[in-house]
C-alpha positions, 0 to 999 in steps of 0.5 A: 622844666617849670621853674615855679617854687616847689614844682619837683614836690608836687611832681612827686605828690602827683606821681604817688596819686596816679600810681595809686590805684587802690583811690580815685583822684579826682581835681580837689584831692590832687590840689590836696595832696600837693599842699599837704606835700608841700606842707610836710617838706616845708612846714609853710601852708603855701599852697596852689589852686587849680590854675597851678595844678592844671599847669603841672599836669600839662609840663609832666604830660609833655616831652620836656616834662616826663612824658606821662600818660594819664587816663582821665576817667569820667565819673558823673560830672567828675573826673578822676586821674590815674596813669594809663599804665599801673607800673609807670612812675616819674621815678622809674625814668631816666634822668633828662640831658638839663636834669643830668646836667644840674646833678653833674655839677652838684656833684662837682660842687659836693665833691669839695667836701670830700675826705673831711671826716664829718663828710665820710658819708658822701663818699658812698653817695657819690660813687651811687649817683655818678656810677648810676647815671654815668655822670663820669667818663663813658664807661660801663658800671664799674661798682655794684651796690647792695639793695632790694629793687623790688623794696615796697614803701621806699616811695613813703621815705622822702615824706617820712624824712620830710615829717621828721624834719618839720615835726610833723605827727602822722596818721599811719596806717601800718600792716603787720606779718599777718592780720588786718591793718591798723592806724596809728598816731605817729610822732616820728623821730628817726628812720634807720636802715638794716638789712637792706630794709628802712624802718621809722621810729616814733612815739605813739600811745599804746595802752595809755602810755607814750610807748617807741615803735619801731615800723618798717617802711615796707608795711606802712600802707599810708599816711597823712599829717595830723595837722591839728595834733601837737607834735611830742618832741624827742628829748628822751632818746639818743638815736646815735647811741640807742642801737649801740648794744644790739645787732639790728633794730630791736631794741628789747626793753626787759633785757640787759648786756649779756656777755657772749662767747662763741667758737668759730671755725678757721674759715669762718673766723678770717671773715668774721676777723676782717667784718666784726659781728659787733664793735665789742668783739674780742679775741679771747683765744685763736689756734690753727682750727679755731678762734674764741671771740667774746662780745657784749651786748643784748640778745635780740632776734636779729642776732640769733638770726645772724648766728644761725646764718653761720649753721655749723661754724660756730659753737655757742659757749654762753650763755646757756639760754641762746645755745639752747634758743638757737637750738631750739630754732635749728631743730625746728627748721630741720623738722620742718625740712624734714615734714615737707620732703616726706610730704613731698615724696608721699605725693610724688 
């Protein structure tokens, strides 16, 4: 593999403008994207020009490349590039024997750091990477970790993390649930995970105000820095405390810590006992047929949807007004069911 400074960033760039077939690449915006990449991962205008371009695209065509394969569509004098086949990605490959090779001795290098309490994290990560590429002795896969294979938007994180990194404001196309997409200024500041979905966290201006909004990655069609707009830096929110009251990602503005107590069946309460639903659960009351566990936070829809993941379990003691909004939400589930089977026997 090339050896040149920030060869693997623009491989990256590269790889998300051939995929793309929604655009037209043609030379100059390939030269583009590599150095607005290259910009967002390292703050520096450290760019290259078409020798350097020419020379990556021929290292990912050959074999000690990644063996790409690329249309080079004419168009008038120009031409433009995209990969031959619209599912094909650098990503989607396996690992060569030299880059397999170099992340071995990294993790034995990481490994080090194990067991230190500041290092927790790695112990997942590196079960991931060596259970993955088979980095240990030669065996079948012997851990399975949670995650959604078919995620759209998890090839925007490493510039999303990149752009909080540097203090880089973003252009940010966003498509909510239904409705046409919109463009947002952006000034990230944090990406979490939840539910097996990232979302990305920043200011922008909304009705006059600098107002947080919360995007799942998912939805976000594109984006590109703003490289003339002053980033606004975060000396408001704490994120490691800020999701602390809540279940999830959403964090309501007009509400306060409520105190919630639920009855829970016996069989249910042993798994709820060894997975608490949130750091403030107490016991208030356990038998031989049910437990009364108590907790604190702020009702949001991530909590109601968990409840009502439990169906019937669980009995809502307070507060009154989330027994009667999950209510509400179970009637209407059930006259929905019930509409579609009718409709469904009237056509049959």
């Amino acid at each position: 593999m090339a050896t040149n400074k920030h060869a693997v960033i623009r491989y990256q760039a590269l790889d998300r403008c051939f995929s793309n077939f929604a655009r037209r690449f043609y030379i100059e915006d390939l030269i583009e994207a590599c150095n607005d990449a290259i910009y967002d991962f390292t703050g520096k205008e450290d760019g290259i020009e078409r020798r350097q371009l020419f020379d990556d695209i021929k290292f990912m065509e050959s074999e000690a490349g990644y063996s790409i394969e690329l249309d080079k569509v004419k168009d008038g004098k120009k031409k433009y590039y995209r990969y031959s086949d619209k599912n094909f990605s650098i990503n989607k490959q396996p690992l060569s024997l030299t880059e397999a090779e170099q992340l071995k001795d990294t993790i034995m290098m990481l490994n080090r750091f194990k067991g230190l309490p500041q290092f927790d994290w790695m112990e997942e990560v590196l079960a991931r990477f060596e259970d993955t590429f088979k980095l240990k002795a030669n065996v079948g896969s012997v851990v399975s970790f949670e995650q959604n294979p078919y995620l759209r938007g998890i090839e925007h994180f490493t510039s999303l993390f990149n752009a909080i990194i540097n203090k880089q404001v973003l252009k940010i196309e966003y498509k909510a649930s239904f409705g046409e997409s919109q463009q947002y200024e952006i000034h990230p500041y944090f990406l979490k995970q939840y539910n097996n979905r990232w979302f990305l966290f920043g200011i922008s201006q909304l009705e006059g105000q600098n107002k947080l909004m919360n995007m799942a990655i998912d939805r976000i069609v594109g984006f590109e820095p703003m490289h003339q707009v002053e980033y606004i830096e975060n000396k408001d929110i704490d994120f490691v405390e800020y999701f602390d009251d809540v279940i999830g990602v959403t964090v309501p503005n007009d509400k306060t810590i409520e105190k919630i107590r639920l009855k829970i069946d016996k069989a249910r309460y042993s798994y709820i006992e060894s997975k608490p639903i949130h750091p403030t659960q107490t016991v208030k009351e356990k038998n031989e047929e049910y437990a009364v566990i108590e907790l604190k936070l702020i009702l949001n829809y991530e909590f109601e949807t968990l409840l009502l993941g439990f169906a019937d379990s669980v009995e809502i003691l307070e507060p009154e007004s989330l027994r009667e909004t999950i209510s509400s939400r179970a009637r209407k589930i059930i006259e929905k069911n019930i509409n579609c089977a009718d409709t469904s026997h009237g056509n049959s």
